[in-house]
Structures are given as C-alpha cells and as structure tokens.
N, CA, C and O atoms as a Tinker XYZ file with bonds, in Angstrom:
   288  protein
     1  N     11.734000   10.946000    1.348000    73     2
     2  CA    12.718000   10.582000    0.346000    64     1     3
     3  C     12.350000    9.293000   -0.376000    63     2     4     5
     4  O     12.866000    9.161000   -1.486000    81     3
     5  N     11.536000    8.297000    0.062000    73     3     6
     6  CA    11.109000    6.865000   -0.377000    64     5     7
     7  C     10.556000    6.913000   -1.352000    63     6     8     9
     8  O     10.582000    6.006000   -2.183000    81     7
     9  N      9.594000    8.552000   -1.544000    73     7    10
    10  CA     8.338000    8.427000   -2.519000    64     9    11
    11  C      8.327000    8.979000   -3.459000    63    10    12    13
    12  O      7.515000    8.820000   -4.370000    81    11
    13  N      9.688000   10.127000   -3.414000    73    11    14
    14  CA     9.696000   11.458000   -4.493000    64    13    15
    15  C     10.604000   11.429000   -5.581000    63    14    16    17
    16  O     10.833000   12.400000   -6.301000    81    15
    17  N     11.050000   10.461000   -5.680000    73    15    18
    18  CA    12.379000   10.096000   -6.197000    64    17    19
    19  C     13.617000   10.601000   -6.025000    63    18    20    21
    20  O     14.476000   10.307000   -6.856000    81    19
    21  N     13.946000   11.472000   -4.896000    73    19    22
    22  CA    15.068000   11.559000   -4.319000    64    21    23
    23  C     16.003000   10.050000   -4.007000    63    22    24    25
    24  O     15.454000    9.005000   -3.657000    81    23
    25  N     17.147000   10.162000   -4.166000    73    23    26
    26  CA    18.068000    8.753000   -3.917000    64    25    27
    27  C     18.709000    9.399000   -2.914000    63    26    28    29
    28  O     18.983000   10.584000   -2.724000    81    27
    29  N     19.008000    7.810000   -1.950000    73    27    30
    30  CA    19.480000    8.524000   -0.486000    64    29    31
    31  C     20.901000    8.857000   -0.650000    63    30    32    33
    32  O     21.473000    9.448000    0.266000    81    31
    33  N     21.683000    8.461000   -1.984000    73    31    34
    34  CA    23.195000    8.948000   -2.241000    64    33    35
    35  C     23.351000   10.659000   -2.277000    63    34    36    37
    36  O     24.327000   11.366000   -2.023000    81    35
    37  N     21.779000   11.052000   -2.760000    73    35    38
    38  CA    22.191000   12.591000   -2.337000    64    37    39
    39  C     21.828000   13.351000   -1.461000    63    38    40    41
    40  O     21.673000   14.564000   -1.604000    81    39
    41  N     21.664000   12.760000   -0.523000    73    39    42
    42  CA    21.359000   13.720000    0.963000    64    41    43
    43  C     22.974000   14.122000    1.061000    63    42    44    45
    44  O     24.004000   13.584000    0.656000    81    43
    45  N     22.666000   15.368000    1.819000    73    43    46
    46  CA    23.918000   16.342000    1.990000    64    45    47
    47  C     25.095000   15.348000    3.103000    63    46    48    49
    48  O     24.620000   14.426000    3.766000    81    47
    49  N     26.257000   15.601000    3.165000    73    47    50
    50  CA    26.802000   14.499000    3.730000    64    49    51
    51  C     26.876000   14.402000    5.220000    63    50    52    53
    52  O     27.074000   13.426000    5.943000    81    51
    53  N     26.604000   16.037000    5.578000    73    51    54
    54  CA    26.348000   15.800000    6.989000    64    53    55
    55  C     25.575000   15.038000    7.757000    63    54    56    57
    56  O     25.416000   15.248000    8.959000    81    55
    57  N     24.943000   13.923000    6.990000    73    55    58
    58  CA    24.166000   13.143000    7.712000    64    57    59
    59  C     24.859000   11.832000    7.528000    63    58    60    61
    60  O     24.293000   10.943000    8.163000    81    59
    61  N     26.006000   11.395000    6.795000    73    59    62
    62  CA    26.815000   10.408000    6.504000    64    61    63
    63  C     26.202000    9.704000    5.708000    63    62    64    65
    64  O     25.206000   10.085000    5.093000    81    63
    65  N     26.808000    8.393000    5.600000    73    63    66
    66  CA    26.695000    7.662000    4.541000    64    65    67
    67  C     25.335000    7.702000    4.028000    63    66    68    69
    68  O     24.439000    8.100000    4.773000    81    67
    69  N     25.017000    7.242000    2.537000    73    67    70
    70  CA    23.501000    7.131000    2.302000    64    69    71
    71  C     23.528000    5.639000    2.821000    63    70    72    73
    72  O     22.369000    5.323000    3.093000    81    71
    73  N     24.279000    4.752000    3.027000    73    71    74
    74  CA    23.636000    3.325000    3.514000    64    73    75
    75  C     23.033000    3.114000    5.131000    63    74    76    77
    76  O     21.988000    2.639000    5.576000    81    75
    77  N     24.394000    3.791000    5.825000    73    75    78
    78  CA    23.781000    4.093000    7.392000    64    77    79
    79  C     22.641000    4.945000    7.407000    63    78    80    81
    80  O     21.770000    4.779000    8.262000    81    79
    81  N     22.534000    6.112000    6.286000    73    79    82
    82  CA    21.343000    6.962000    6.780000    64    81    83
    83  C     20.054000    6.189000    6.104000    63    82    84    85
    84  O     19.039000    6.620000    6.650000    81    83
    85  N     19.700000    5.084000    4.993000    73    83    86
    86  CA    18.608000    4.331000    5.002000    64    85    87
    87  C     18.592000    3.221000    6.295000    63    86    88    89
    88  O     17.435000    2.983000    6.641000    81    87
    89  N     19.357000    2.678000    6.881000    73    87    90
    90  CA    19.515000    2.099000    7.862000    64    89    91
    91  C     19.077000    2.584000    8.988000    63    90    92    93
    92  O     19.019000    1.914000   10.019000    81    91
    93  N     18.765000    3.661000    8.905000    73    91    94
    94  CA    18.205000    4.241000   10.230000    64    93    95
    95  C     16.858000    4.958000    9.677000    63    94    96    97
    96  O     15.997000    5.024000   10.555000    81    95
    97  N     16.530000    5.428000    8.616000    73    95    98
    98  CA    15.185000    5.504000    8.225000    64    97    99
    99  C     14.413000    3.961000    8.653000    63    98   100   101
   100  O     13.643000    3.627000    9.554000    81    99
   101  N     14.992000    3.323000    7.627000    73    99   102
   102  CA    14.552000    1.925000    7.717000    64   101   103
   103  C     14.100000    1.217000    9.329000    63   102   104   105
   104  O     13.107000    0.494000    9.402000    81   103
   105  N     14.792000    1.469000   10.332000    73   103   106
   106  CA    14.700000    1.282000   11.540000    64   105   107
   107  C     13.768000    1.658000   12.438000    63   106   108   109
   108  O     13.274000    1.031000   13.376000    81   107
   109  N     13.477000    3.387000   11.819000    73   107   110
   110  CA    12.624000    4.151000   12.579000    64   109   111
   111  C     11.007000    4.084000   11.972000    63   110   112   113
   112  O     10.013000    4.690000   12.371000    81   111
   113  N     11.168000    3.044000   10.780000    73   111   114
   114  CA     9.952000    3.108000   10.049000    64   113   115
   115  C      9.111000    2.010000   10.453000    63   114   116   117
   116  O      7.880000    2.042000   10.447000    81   115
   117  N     10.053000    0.736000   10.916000    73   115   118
   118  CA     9.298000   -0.786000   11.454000    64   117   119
   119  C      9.346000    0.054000   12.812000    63   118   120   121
   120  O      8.150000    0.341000   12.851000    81   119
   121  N      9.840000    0.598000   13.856000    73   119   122
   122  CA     9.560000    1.128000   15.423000    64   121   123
   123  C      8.097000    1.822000   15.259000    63   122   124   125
   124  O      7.221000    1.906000   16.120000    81   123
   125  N      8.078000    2.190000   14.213000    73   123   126
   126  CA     7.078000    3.265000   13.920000    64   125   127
   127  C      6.955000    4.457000   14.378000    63   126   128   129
   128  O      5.889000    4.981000   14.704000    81   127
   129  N      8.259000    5.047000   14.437000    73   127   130
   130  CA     8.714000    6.433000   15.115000    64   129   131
   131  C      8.186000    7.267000   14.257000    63   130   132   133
   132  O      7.674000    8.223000   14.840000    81   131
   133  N      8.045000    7.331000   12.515000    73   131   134
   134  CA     6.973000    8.299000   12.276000    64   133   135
   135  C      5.918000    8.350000   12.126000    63   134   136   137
   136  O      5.488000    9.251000   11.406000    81   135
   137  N      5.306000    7.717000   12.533000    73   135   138
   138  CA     3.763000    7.113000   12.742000    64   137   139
   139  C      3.423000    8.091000   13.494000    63   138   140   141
   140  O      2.566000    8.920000   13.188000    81   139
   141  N      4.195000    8.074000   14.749000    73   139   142
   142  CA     4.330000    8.778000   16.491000    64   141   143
   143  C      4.168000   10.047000   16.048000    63   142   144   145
   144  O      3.326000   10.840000   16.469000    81   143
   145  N      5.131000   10.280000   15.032000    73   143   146
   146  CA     5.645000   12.028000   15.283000    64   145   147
   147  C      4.328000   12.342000   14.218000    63   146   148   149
   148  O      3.465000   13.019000   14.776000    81   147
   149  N      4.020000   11.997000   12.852000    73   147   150
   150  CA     2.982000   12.373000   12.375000    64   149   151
   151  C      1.514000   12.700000   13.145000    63   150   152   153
   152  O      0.939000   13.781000   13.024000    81   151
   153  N      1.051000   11.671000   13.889000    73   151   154
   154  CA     0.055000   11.461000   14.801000    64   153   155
   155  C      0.061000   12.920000   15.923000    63   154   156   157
   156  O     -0.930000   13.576000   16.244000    81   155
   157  N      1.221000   13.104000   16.277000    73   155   158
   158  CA     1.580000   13.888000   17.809000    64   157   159
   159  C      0.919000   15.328000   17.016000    63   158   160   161
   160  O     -0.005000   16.050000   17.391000    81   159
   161  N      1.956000   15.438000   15.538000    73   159   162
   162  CA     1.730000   16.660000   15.186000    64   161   163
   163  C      0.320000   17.131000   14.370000    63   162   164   165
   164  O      0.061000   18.320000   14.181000    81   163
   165  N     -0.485000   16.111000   13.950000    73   163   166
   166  CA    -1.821000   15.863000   13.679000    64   165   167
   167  C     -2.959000   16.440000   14.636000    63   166   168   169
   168  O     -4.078000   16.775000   14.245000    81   167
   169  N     -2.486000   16.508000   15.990000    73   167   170
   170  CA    -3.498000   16.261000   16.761000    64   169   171
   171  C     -2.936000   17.726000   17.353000    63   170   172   173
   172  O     -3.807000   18.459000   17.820000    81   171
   173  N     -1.788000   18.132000   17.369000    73   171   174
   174  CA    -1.576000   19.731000   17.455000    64   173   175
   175  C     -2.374000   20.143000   16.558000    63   174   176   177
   176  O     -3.526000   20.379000   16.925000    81   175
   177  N     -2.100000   20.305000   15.462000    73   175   178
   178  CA    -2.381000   21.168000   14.413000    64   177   179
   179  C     -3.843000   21.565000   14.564000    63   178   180   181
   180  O     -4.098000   22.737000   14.287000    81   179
   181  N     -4.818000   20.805000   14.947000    73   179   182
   182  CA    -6.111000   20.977000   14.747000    64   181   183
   183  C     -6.576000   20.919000   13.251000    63   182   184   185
   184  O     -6.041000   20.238000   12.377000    81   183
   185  N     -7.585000   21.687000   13.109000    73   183   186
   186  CA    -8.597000   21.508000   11.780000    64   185   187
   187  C     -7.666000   22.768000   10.916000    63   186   188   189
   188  O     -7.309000   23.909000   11.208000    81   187
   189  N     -7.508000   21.885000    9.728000    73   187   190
   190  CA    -6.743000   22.766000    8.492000    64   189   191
   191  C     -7.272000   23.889000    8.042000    63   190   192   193
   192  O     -8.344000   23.926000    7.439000    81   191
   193  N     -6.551000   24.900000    8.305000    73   191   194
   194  CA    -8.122000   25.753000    7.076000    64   193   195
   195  C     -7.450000   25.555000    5.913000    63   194   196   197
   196  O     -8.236000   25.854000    5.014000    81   195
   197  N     -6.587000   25.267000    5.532000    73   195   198
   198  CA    -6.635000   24.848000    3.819000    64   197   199
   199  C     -6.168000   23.934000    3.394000    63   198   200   201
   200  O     -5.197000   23.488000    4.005000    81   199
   201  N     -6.645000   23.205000    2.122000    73   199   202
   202  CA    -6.619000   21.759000    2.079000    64   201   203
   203  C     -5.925000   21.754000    0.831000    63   202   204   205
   204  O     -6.665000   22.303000    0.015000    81   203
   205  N     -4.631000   21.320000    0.177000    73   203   206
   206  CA    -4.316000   21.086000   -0.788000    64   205   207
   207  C     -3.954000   19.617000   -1.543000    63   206   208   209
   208  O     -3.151000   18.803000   -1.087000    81   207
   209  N     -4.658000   19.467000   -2.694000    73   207   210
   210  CA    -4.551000   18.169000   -3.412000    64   209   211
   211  C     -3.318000   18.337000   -4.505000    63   210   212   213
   212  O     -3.077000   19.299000   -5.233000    81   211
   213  N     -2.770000   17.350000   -4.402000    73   211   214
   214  CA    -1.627000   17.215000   -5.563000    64   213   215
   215  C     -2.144000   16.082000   -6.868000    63   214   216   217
   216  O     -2.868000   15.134000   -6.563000    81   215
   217  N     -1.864000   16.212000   -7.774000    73   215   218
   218  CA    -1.771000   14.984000   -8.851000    64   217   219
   219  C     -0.435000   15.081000   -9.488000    63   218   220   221
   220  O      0.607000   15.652000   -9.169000    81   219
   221  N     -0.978000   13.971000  -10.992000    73   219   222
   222  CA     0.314000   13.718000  -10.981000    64   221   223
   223  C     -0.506000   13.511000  -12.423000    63   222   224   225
   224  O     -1.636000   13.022000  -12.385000    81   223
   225  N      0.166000   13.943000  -13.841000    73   223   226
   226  CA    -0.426000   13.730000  -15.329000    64   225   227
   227  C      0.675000   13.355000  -16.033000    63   226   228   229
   228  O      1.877000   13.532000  -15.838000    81   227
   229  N     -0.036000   12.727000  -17.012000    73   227   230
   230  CA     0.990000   12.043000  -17.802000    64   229   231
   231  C      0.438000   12.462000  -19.916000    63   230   232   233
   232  O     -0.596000   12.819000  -20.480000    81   231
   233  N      1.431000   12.224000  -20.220000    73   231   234
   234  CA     1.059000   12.753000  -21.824000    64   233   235
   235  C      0.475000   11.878000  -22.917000    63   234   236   237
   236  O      1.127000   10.934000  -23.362000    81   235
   237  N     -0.650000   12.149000  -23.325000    73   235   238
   238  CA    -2.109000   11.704000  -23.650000    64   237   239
   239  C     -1.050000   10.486000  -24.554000    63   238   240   241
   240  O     -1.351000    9.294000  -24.499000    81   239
   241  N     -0.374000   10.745000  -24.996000    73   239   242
   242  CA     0.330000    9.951000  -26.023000    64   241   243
   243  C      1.290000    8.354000  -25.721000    63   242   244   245
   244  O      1.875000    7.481000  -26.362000    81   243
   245  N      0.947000    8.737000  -24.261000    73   243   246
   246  CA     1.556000    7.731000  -22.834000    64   245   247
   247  C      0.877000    6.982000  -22.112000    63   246   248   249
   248  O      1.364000    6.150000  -21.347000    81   247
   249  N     -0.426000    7.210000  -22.285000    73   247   250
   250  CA    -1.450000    6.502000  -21.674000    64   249   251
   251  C     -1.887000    5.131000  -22.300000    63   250   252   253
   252  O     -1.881000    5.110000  -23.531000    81   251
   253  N     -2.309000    3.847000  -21.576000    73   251   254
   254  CA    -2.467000    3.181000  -22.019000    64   253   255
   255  C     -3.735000    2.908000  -23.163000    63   254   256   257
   256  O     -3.906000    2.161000  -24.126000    81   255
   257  N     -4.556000    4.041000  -22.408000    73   255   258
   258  CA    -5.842000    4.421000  -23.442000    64   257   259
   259  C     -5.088000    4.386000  -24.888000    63   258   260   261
   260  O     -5.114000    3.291000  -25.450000    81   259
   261  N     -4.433000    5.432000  -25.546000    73   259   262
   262  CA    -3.872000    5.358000  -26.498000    64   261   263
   263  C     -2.803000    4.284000  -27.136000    63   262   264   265
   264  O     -2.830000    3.737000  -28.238000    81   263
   265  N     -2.219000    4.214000  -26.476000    73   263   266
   266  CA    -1.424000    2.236000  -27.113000    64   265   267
   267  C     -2.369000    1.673000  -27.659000    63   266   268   269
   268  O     -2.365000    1.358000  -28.849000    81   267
   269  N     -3.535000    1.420000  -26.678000    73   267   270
   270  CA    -4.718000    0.187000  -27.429000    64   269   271
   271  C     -5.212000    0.983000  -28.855000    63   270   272   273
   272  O     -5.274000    0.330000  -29.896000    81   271
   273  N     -5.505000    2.208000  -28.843000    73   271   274
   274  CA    -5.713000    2.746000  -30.151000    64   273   275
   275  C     -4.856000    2.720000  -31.147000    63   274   276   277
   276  O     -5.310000    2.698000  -32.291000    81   275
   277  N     -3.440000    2.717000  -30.935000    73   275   278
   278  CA    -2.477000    2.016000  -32.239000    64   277   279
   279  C     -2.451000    1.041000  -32.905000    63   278   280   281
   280  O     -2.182000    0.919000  -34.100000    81   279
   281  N     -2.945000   -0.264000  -31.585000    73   279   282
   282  CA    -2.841000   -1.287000  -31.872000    64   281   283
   283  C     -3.887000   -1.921000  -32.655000    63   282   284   285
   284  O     -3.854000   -3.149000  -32.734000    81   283
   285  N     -4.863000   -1.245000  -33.279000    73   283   286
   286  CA    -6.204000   -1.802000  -33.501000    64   285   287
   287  C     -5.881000   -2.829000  -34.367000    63   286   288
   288  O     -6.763000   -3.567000  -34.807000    81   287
C-alpha cells in the first residue's frame, strides 16, 4: 500500500481505522516482520520459472527531455 498509491483511508473497514492500521504496518516494518515473511517465502519458492518486469512510461510531452526543447 506505501508504493502504489493506494491511501490507507481506503482499506476495507474490517481492518479499522486507517490510522491504527498504518500504526501497525509502521510497527511491523522497523521489527522487520516483512523482511521475515518475504525471506521465509523466498527460500520456499525456489527458482522462478517466470520472471516478470514491470515499468512505468510517461508522455513524451512530460519528459524533461522535452521542456529543455521549449525552452531553447
């Protein structure tokens, strides 16, 4: 939820408040409880057979490349 732009006001409410429920992300992140669980399930999994890359693009007209070309 930190990275995707989800806001913690909309997690479903069964998990209560969004302040208590960053409060306990937040908690489990300095313990390093998902460090643990990533690692545990890393070392199950074994070797991937498939590997997927994500990006992320932006519109040619948005790039800073192009600003400097307006600005000549």
């Amino acid at each position: 939820m930190i990275r995707n732009g989800l806001q913690w006001q909309d997690a479903p409410e069964g998990f209560g408040s969004h302040r208590t429920l960053y409060n306990h992300f937040t908690r489990w992140r300095e313990r390093g409880i998902f460090a643990k669980r990533f690692t545990t399930l890393a070392a199950q999994a074994g070797v991937p057979a498939c590997l997927m890359i994500d990006s992320t693009h932006l519109k040619a007209s948005l790039t800073v490349a192009s600003l400097r070309k307006k600005g000549r």
